[in-house]
C-alpha positions in Angstrom: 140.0 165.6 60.7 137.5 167.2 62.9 140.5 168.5 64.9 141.4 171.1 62.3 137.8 172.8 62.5 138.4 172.7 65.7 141.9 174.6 65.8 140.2 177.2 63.1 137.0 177.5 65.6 139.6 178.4 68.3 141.1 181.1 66.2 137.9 182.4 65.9 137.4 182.5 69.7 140.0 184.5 70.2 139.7 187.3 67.4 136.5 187.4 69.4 138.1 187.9 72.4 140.5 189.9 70.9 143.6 188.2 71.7 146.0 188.2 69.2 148.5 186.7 70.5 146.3 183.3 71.1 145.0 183.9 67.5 148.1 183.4 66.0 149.6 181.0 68.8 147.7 178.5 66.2 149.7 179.7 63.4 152.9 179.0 61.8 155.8 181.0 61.6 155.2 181.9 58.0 151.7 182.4 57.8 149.7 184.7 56.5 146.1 186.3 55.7 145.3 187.5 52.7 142.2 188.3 49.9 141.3 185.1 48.2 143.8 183.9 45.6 144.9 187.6 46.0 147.7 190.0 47.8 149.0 189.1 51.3 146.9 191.5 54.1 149.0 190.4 56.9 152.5 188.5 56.7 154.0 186.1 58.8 153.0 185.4 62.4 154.4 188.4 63.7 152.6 190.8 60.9 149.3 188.8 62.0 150.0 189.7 65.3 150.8 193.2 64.6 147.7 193.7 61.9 145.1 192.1 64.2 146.1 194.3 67.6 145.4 197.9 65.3 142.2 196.3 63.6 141.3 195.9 67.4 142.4 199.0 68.5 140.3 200.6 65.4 137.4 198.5 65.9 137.1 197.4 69.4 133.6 196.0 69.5 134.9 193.7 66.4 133.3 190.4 65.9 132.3 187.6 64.0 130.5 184.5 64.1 130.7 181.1 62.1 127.6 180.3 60.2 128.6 177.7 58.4 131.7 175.5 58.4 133.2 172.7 55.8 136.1 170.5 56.4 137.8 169.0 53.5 142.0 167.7 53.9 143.8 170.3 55.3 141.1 173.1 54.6 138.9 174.4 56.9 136.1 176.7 55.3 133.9 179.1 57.8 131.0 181.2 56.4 131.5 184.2 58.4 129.3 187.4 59.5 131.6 189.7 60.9 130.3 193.1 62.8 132.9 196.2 63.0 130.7 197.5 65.8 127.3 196.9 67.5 125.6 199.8 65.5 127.3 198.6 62.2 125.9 196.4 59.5 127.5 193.4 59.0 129.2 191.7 56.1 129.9 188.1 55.2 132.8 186.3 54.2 134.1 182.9 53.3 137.4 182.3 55.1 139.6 179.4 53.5 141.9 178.4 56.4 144.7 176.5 55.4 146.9 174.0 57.5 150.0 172.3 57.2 151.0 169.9 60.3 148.5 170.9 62.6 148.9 174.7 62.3 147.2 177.5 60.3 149.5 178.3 56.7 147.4 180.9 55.4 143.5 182.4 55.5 142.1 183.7 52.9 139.3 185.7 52.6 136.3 186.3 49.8 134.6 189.2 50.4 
């Protein structure tokens, strides 16, 4: 199921690019992000859309990179270092990225 890391490795490329739009072209409908086993941050593939383009907005020299990855079923999980800005520290999380058919369901984050 290398494919899936693959399809989660995309998403990253483009919330490094800052394209929303391709971000949550790999989504489904109902997806969502939110805080691990917590409250929904973003809802639905539209609220992704809509939640990513103002972190961008806020924070336009936003990245992150993958430092580590695991593939297990339908579960993609990314160690992440994430920079707001090129001055900023950065911080780390673990993503869980969850997919049903193909398609990202949910990502969670522990932070």
């Amino acid at each position: 199921m290398a494919g899936l890391t693959q399809i989660a490795t995309a998403m990253i490329a483009a919330y490094n690019a800052q394209d929303a739009d391709t971000y949550v072209s790999y989504m489904t409908d109902d997806a969502c992000e939110a805080g691990y086993r917590g409250a929904v941050v973003r809802d639905g593939k539209e609220g992704t859309r809509r939640g990513l383009k103002k972190m961008f907005a806020e924070f336009p020299e936003n990245r992150a990179e993958v430092i580590g990855a695991n593939e297990l079923g339908n579960y993609v999980v990314f160690h992440e270092r994430v920079w707001r800005s090129a001055a900023a520290e950065p911080f780390d999380v673990i993503a869980v990225y969850s997919f049903v058919d193909g398609k990202c369901a949910r990502v969670e984050f522990i932070r």
